[in-house]
Backbone as numpy.savetxt, mean C-alpha at the origin, in Angstrom:
# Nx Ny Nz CAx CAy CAz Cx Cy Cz
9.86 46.38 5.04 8.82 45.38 5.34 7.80 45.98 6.31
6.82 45.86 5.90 5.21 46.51 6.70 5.58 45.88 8.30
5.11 46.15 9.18 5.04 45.36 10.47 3.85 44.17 10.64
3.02 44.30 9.58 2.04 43.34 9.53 2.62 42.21 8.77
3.49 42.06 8.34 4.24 41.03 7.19 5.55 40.35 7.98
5.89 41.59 8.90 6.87 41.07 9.67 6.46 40.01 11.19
4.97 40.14 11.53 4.69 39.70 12.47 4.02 38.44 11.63
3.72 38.28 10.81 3.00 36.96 9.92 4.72 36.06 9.77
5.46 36.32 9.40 6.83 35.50 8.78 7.26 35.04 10.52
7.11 36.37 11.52 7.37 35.48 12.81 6.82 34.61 13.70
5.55 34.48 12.97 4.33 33.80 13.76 4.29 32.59 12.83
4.76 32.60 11.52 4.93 31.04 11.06 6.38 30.03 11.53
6.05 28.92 11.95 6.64 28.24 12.18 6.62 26.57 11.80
7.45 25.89 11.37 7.51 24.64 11.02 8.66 23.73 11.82
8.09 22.75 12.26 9.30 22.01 12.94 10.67 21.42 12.04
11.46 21.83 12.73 12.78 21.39 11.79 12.51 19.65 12.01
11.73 19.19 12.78 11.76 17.34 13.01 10.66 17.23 13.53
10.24 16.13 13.74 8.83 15.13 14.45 9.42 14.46 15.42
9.13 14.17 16.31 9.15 13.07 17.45 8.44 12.37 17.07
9.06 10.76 17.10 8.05 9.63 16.58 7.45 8.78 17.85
6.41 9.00 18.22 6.33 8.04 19.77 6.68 6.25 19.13
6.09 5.77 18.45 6.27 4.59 18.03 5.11 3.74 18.52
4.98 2.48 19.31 4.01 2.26 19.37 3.82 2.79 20.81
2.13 3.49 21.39 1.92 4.50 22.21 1.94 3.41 23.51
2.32 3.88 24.69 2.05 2.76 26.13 2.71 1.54 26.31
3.64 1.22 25.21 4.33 0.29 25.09 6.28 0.20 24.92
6.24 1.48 25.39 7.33 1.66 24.62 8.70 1.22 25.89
8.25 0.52 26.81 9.13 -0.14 27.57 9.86 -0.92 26.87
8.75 -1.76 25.76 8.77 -3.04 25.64 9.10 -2.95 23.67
9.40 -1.78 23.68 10.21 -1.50 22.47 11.23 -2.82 21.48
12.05 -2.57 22.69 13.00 -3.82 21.92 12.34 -5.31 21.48
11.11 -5.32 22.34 10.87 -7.36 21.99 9.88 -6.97 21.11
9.24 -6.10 20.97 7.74 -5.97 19.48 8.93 -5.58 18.63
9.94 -5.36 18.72 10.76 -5.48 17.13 11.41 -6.36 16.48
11.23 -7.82 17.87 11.86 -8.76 16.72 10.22 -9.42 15.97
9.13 -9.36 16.43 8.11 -10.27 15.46 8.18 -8.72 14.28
8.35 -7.84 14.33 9.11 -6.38 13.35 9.89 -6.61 12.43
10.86 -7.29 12.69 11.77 -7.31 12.17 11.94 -8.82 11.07
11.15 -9.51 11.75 10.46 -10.88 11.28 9.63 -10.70 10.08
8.95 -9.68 9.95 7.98 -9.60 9.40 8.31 -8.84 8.09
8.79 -7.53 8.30 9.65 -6.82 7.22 10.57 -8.59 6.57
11.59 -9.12 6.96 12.30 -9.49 6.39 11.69 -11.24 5.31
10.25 -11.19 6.12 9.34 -12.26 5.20 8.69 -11.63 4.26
8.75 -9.84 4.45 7.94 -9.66 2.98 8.79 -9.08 2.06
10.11 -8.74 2.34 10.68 -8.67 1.29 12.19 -9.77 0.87
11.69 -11.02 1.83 12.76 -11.94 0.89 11.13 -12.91 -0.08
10.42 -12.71 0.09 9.26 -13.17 -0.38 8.68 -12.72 -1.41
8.72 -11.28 -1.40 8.06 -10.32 -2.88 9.77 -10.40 -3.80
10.85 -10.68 -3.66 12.30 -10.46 -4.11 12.04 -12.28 -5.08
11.67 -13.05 -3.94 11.23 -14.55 -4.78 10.73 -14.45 -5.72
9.35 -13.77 -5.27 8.25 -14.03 -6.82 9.03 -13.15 -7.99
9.98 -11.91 -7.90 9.87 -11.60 -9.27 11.16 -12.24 -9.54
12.29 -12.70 -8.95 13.37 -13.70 -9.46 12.82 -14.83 -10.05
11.59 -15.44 -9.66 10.67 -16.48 -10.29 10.13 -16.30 -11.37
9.51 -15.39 -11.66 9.29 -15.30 -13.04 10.00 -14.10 -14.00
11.25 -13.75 -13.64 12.14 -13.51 -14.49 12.97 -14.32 -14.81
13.03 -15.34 -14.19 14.09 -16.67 -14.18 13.20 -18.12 -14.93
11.73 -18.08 -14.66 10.63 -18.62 -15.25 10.08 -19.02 -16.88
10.66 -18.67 -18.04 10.05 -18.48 -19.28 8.38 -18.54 -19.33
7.97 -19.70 -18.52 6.66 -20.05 -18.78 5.47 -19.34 -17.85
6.82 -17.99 -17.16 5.57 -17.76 -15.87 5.40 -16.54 -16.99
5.78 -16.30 -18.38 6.33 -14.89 -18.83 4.55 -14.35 -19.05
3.72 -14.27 -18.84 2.38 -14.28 -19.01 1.71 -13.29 -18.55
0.88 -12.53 -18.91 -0.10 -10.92 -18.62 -0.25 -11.45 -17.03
-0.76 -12.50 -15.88 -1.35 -12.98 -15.10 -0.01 -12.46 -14.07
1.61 -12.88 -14.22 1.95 -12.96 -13.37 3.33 -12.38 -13.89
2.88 -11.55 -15.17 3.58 -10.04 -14.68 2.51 -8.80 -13.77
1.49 -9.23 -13.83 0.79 -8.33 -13.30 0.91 -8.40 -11.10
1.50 -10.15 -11.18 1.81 -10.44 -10.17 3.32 -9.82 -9.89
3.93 -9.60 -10.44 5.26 -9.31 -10.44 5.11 -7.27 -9.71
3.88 -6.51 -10.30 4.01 -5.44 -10.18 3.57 -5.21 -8.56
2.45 -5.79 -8.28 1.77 -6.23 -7.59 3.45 -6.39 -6.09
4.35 -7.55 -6.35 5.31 -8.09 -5.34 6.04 -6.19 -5.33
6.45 -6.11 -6.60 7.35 -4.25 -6.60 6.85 -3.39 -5.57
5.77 -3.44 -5.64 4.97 -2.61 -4.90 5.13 -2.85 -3.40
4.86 -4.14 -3.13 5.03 -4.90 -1.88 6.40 -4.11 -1.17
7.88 -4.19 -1.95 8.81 -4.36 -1.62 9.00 -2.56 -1.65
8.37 -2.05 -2.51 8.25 -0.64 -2.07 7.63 0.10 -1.11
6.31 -0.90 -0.75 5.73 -0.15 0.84 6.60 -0.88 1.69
7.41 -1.73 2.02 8.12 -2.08 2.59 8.84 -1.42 3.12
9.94 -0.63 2.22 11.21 0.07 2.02 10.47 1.29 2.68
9.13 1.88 2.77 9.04 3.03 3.05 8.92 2.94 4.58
8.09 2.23 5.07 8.10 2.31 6.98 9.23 1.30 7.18
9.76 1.04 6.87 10.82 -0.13 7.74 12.08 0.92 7.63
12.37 1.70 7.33 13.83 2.34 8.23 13.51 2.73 9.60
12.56 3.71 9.58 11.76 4.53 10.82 11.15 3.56 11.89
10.59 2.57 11.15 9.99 1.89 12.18 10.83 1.17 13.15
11.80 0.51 12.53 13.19 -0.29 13.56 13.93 0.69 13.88
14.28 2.16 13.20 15.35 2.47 14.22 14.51 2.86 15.38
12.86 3.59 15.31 12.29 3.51 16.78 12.25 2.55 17.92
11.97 1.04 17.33 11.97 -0.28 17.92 13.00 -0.41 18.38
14.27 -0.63 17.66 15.78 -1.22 18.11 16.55 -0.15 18.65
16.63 1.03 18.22 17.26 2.14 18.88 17.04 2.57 19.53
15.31 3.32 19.64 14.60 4.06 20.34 15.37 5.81 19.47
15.62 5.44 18.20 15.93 7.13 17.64 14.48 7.73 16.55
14.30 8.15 17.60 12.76 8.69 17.28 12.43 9.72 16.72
13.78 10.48 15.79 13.63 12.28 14.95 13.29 11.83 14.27
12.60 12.45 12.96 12.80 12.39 11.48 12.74 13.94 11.07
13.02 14.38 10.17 13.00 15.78 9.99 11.96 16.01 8.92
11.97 17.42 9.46 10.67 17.69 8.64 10.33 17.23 6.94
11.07 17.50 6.26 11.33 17.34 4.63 11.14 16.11 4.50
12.01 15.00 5.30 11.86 13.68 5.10 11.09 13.27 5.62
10.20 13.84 6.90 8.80 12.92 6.84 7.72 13.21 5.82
7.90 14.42 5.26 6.90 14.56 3.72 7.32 13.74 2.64
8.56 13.37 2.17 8.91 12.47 1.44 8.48 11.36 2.02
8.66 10.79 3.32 8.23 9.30 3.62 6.69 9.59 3.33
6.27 10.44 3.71 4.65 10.33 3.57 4.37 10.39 1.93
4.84 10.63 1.11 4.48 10.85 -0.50 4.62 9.60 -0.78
5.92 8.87 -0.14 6.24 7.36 -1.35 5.20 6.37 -0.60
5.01 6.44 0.78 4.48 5.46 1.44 2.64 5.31 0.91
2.11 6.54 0.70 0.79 6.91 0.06 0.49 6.42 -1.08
1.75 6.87 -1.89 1.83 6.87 -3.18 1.87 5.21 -3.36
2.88 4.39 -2.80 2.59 3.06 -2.99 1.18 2.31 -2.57
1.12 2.91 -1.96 -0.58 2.52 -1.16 -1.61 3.16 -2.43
-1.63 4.02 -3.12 -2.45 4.09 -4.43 -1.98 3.38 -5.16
-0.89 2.68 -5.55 -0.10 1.82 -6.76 -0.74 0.45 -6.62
-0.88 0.00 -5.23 -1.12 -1.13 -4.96 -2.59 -1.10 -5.21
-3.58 -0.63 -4.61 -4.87 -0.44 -5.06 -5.18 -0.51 -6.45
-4.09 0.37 -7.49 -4.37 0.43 -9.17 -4.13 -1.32 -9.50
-2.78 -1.83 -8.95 -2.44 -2.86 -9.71 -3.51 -3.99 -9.67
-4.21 -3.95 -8.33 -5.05 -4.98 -7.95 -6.40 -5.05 -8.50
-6.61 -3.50 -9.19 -7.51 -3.82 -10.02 -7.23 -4.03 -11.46
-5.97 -3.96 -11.77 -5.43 -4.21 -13.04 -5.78 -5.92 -13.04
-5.11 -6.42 -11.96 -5.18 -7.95 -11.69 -6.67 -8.27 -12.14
-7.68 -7.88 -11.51 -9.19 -7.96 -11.92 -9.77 -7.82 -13.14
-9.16 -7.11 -13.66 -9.70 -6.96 -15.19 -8.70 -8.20 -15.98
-7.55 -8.53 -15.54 -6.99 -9.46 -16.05 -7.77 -10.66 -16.33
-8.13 -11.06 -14.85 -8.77 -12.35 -14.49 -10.31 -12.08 -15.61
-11.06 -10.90 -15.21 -12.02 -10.89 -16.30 -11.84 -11.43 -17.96
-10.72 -10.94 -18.21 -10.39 -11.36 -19.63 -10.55 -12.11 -20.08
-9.59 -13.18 -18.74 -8.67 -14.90 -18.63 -10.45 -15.79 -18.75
-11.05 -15.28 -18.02 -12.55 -16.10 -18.14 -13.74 -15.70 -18.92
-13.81 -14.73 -19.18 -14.99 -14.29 -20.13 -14.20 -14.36 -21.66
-13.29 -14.20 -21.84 -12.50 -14.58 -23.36 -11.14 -15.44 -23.45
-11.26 -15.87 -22.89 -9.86 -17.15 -23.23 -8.89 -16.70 -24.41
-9.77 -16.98 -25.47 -9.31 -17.40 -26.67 -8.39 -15.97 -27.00
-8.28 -15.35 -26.51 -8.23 -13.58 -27.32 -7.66 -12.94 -25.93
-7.01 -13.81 -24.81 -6.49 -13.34 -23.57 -4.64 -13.29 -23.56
-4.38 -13.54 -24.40 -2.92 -12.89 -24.35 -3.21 -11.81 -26.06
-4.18 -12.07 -26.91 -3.82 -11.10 -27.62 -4.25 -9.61 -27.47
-5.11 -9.57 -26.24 -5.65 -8.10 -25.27 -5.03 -7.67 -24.65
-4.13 -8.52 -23.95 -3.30 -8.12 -22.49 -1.88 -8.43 -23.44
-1.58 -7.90 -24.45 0.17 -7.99 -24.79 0.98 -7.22 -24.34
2.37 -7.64 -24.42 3.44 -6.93 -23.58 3.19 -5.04 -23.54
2.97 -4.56 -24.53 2.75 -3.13 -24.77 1.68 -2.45 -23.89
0.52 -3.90 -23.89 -0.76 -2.95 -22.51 -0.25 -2.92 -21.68
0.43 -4.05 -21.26 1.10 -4.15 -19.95 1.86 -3.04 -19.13
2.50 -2.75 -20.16 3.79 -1.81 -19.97 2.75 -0.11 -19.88
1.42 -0.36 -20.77 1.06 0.94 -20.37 0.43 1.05 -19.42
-0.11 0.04 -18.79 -1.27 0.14 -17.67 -0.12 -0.15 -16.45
1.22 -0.11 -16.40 1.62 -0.30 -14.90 2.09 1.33 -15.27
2.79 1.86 -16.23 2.90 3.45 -16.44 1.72 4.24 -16.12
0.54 4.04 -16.50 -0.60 4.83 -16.10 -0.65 4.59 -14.76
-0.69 3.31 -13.80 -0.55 2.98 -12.54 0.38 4.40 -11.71
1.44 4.05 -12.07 2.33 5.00 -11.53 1.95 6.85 -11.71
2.01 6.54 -12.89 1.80 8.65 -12.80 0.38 8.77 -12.15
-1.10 8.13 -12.05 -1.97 7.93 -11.63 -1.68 8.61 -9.96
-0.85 7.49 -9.56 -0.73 7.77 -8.06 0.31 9.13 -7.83
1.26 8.98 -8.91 2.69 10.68 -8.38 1.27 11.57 -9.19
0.53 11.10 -9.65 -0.27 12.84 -10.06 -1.09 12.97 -8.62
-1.56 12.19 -8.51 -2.58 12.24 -7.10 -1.82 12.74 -5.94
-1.16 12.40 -5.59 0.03 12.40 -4.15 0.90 13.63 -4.32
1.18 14.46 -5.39 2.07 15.09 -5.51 1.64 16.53 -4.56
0.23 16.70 -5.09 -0.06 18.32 -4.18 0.22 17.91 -2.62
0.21 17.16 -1.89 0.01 16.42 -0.97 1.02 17.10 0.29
2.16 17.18 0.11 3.87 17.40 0.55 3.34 19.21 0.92
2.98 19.78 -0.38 3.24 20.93 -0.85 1.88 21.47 0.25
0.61 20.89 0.44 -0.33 21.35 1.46 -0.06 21.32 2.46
0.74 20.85 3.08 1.35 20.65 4.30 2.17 21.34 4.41
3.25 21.96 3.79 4.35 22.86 3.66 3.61 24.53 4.05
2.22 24.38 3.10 2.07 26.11 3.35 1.62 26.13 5.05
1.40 24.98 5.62 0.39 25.33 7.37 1.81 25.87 8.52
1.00 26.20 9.38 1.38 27.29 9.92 1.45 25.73 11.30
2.53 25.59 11.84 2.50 24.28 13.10 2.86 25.09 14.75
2.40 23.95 15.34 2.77 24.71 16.66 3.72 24.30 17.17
4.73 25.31 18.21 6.15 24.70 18.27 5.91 23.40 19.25
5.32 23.22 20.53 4.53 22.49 21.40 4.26 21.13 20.19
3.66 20.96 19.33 2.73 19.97 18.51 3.75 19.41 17.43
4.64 18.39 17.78 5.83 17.79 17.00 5.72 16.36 17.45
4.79 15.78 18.24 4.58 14.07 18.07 3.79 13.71 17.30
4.41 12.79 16.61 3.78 11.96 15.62 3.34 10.36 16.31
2.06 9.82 15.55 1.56 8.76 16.68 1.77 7.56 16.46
2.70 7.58 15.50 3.30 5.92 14.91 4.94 6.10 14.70
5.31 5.35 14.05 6.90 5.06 13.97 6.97 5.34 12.16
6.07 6.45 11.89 6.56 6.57 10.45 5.29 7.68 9.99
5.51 8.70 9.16 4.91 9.61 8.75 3.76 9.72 8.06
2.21 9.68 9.06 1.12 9.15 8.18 0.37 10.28 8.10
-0.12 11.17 6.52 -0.54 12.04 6.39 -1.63 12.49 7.81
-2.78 11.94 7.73 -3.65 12.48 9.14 -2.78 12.73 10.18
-1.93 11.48 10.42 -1.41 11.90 11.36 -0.71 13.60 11.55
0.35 13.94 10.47 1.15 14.82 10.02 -0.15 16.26 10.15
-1.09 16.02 9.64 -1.88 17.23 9.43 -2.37 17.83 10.76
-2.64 16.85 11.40 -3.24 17.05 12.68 -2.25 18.18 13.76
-0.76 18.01 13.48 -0.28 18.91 14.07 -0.21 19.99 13.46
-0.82 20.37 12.77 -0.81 21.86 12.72 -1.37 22.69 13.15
-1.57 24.02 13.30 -2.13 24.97 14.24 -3.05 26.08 13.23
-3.64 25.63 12.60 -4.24 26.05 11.27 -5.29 25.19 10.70
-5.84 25.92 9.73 -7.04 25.41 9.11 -6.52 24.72 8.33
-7.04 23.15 8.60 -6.83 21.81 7.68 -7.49 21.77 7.00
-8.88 22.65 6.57 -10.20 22.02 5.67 -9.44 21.44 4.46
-8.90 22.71 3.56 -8.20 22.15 1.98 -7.33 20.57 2.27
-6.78 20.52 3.27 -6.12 19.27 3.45 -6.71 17.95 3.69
-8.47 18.06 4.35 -9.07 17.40 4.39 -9.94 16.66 3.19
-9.99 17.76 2.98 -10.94 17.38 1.90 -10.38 17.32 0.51
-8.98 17.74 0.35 -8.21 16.76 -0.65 -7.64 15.27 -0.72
-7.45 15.02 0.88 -7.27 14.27 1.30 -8.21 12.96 0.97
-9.44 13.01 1.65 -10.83 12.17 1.37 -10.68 12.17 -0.63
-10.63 13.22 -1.27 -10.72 13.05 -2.95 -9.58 12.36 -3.35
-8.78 11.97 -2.87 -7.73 11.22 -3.30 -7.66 9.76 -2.66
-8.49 9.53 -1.65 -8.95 7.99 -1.11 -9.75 7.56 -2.35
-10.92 8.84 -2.36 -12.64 8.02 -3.11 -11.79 8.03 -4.52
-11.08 8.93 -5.17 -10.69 8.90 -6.82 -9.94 7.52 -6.83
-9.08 7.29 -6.08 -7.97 6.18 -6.35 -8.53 4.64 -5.56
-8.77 4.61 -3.84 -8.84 3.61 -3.74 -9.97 2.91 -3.97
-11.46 4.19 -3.34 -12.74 3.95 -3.54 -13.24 3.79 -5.03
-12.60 4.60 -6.58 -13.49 3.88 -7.25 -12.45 2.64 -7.78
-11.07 2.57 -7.28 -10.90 1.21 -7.48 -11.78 -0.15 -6.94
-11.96 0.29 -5.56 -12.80 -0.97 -5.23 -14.14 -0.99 -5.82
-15.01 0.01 -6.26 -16.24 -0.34 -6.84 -15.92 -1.19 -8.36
-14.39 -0.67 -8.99 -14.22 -1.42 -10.12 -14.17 -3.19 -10.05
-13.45 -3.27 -9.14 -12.89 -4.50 -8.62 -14.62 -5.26 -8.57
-15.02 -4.60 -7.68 -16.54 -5.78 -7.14 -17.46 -5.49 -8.84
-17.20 -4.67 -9.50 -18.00 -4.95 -10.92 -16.88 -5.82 -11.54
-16.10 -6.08 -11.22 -15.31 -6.77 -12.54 -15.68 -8.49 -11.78
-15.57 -8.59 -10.65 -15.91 -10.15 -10.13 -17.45 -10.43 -10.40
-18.46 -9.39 -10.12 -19.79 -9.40 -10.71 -19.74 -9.93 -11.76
-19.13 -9.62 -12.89 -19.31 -9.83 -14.73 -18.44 -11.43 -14.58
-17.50 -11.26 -13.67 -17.01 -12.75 -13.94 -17.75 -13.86 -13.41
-18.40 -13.34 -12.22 -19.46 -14.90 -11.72 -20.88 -14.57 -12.80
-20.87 -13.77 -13.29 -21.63 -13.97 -14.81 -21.26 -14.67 -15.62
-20.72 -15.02 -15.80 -19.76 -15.20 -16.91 -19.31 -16.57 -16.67
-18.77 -17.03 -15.16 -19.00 -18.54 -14.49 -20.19 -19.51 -14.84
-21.37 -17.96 -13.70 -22.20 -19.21 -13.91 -23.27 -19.89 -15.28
-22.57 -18.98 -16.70 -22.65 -19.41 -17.96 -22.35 -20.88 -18.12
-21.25 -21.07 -17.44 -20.18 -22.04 -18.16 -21.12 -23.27 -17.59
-21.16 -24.35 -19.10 -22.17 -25.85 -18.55 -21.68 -26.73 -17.69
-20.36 -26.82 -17.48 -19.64 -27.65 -16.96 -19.77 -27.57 -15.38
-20.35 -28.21 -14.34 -19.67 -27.25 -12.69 -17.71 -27.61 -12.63
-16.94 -28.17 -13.53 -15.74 -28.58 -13.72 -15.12 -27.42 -14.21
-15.91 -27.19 -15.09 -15.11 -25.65 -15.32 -15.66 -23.94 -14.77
-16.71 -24.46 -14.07 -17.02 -23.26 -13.23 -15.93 -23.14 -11.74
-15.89 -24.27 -11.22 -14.84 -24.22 -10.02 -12.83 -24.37 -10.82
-12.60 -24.64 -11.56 -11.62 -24.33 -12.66 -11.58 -23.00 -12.60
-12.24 -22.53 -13.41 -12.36 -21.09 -13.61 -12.17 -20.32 -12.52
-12.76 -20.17 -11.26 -13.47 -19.93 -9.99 -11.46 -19.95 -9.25
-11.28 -20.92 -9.39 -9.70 -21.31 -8.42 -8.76 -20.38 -8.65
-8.56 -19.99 -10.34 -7.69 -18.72 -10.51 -7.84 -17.38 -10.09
-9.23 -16.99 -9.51 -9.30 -16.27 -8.67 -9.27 -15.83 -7.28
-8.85 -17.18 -6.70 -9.21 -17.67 -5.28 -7.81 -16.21 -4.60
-6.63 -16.60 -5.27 -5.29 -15.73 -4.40 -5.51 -14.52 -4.67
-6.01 -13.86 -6.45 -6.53 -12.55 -6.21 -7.55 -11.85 -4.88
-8.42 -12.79 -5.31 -10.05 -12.60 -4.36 -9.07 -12.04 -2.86
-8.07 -13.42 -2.03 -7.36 -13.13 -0.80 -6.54 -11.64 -0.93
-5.76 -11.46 -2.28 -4.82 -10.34 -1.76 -5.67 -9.28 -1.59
-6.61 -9.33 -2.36 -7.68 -7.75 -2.74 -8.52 -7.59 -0.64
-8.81 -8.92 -0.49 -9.42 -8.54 1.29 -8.06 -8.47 2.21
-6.85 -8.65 2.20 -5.68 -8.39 3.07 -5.80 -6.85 2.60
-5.74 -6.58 1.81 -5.29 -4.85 1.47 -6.70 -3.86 1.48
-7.91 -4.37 1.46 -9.03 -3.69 1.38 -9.72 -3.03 2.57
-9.13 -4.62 3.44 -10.05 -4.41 4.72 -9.29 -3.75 5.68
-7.95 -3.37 5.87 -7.18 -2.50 6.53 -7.69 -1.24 5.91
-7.75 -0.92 4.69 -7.58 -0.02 4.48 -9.38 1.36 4.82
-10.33 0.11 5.04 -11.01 0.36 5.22 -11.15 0.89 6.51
-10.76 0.27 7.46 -10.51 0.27 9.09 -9.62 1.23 9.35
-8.34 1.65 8.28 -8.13 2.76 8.91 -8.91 3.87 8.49
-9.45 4.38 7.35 -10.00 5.49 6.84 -11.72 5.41 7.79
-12.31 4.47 8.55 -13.52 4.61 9.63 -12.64 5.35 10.70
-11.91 4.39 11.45 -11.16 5.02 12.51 -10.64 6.43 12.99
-10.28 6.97 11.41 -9.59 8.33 11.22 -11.04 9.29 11.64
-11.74 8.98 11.01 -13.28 9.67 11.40 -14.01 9.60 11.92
-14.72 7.95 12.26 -15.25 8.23 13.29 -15.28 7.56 14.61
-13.74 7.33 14.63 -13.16 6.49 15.30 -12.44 7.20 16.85
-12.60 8.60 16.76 -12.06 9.61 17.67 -11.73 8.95 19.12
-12.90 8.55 19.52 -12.71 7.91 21.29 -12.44 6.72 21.49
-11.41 5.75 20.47 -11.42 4.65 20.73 -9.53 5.13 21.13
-9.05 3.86 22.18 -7.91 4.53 22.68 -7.03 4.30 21.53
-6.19 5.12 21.71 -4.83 5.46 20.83 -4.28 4.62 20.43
-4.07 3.33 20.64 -2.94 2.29 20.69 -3.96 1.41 19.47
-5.30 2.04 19.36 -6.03 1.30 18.55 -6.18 1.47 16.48
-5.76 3.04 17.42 -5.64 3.81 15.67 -3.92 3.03 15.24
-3.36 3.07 15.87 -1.94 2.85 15.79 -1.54 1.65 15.26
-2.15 0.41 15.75 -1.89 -1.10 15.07 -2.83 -1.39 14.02
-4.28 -0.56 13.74 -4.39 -0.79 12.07 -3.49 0.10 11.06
-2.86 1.18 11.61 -2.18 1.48 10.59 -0.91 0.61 10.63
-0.26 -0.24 11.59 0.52 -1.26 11.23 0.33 -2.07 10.58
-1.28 -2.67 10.76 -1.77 -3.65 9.93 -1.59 -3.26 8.11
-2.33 -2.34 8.24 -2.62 -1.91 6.67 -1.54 -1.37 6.40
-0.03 -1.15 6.41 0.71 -0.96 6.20 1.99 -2.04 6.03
2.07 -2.88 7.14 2.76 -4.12 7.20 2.09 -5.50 6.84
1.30 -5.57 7.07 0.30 -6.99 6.83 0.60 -7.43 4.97
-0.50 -6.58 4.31 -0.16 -6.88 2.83 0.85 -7.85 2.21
2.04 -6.51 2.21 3.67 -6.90 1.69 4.07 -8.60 2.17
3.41 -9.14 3.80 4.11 -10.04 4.18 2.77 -11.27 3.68
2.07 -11.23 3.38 0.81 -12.12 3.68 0.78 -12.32 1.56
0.89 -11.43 1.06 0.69 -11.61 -0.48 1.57 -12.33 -0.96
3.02 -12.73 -0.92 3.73 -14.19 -1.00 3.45 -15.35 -0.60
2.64 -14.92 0.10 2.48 -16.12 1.52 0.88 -16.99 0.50
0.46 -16.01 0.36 -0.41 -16.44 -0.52 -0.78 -16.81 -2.18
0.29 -16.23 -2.86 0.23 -16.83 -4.17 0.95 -17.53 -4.54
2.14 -18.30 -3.06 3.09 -19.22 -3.55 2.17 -20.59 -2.86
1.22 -20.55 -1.85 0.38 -21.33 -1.62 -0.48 -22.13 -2.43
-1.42 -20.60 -2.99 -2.30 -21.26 -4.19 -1.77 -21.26 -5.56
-0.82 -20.74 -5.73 -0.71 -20.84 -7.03 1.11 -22.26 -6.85
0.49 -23.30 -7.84 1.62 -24.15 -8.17 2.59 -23.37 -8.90
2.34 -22.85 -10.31 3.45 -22.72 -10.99 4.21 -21.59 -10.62
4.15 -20.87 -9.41 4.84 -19.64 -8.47 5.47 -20.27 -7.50
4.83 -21.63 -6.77 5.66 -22.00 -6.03 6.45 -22.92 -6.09
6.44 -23.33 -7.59 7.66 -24.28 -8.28 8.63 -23.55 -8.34
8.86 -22.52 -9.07 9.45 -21.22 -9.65 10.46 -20.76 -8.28
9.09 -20.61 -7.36 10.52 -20.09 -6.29 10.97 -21.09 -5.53
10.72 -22.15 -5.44 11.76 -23.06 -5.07 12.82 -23.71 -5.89
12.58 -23.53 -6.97 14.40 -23.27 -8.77 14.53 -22.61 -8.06
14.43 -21.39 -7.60 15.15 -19.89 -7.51 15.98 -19.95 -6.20
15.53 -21.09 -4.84 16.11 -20.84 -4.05 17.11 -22.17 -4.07
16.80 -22.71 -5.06 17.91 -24.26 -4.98 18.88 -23.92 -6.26
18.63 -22.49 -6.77 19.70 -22.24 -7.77 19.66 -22.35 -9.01
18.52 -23.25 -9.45 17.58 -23.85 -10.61 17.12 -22.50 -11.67
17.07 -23.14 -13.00 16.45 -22.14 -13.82 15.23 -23.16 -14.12
């Protein structure tokens, strides 16, 4: 081995673990921010677990609208599953390792659901477009077979996007000193930032995998409600313009719970540098925890035949 090859293999280094601070300046007070924590995890996933026992238990919920709601709760219960180990054992334990490998895995599924959720919600949108600009011809567009392909495209969509992701991070070179992480769970910026190396490729794959997945989802989303208040304010009736108008009301809510975090964190990350620490830290709680618990909360509200469904489901009822 050259001595120039031998001093490169000893000068790379990767942490065998992360230190998780958890939440920053607060961490006296660890144990009591984990029970509204622990509150919160356990309302969004006995809540997203309702809606799809509801309309698998449902016949009449069996419909393009609220299987698309059903993918929509999966998802929920999958960003769930990804920060809630890490996050309570920091809160309730105060065990703050994760190792290296497994915070790239937490960071792939946790991302990766965070693109899933973005796809489904505009799946939901083109739904609703259908449901009102063609009625008549809205279950024979959206049949079981699209269904099944547009939550499959959903998925490889996001593992194609997310996959280089793990592997860019693997080739950087870290500093032994630079092993805190600034939340209670593995968030790419965060993760990149400790390294001791040139992030550009990481950056700027990074940003192409926001604008490809979440950004031109949301430009889809605001053209698909465009064509539908077209398409409203067609209709002669104002009875069936606010009709029409109501089945969109819980979409319209889940799409701003998940939009507007997500917006606030991707400003913050950039040009958000001098605002204090504790600030970057609770929108990524928000946009990470908020969603999962607030999207039950809201389509068993507005929607009747979801919140019939899960109350059979919790009195035992088919």
């Amino acid at each position: 081995m050259r001595p120039s090859q031998a001093y490169v293999n000893l000068s790379f280094f990767q942490p065998p673990a992360f230190l998780m601070i958890g939440i920053p300046g607060l961490e006296a007070i660890h144990g009591w921010i984990a029970i509204p924590f622990s509150s919160m995890y356990t309302v969004a996933l006995t809540g997203n677990c309702l809606i799809l026992l509801a309309v698998k238990k449902t016949p009449r919920l069996h419909q393009p609208m609220y299987y698309f709601l059903s993918m929509l709760a999966l998802t929920d219960v999958g960003l769930t599953l990804s920060t809630m180990p890490t996050t309570l054992a920091v809160l309730w334990f105060d065990h703050r390792l994760i190792g290296f490998n497994a915070c790239l895995v937490q960071m792939f599924f946790l991302h990766s659901f965070s693109v899933v959720e973005s796809s489904v919600l505009l799946a939901m949108s083109f739904d609703r477009f259908v449901a009102i600009s063609n009625p008549l011809r809205y279950v024979a567009v959206l049949t079981n077979n699209v269904i099944i392909r547009i939550g499959l495209a959903i998925v490889v969509r996001a593992t194609v996007s997310l996959f280089p992701v793990p592997f860019l991070l693997k080739r950087l070179n870290f500093c032994p000193g630079k092993i805190l992480l600034s939340h209670s769970f593995c968030f790419h910026a965060d993760v990149m930032k400790q390294a001791c190396a040139d992030i550009t490729v990481n950056i700027l794959y990074g940003l192409y995998v926001v604008l490809s997945t979440v950004g031109v989802d949301s430009l889809l989303i605001v053209l698909s409600y465009t064509l539908i208040l077209h398409t409203v304010m067609g209709l002669a009736s104002p009875m069936e313009r606010v009709r029409a108008l109501n089945t969109c009301i819980s979409h319209i809510l889940a799409v701003l719970v998940f939009y507007i975090p997500v917006i606030g964190v991707s400003m913050i990350h950039r040009f958000g540098r001098h605002l204090p620490h504790i600030v970057h830290c609770l929108i990524a709680y928000v946009y990470l925890v908020v969603p999962p618990v607030l999207n039950p909360i809201i389509y068993s509200v507005k929607s009747k035949p979801i919140r019939e469904a899960m109350l059979r489901v919790l009195k035992g009822k088919r």
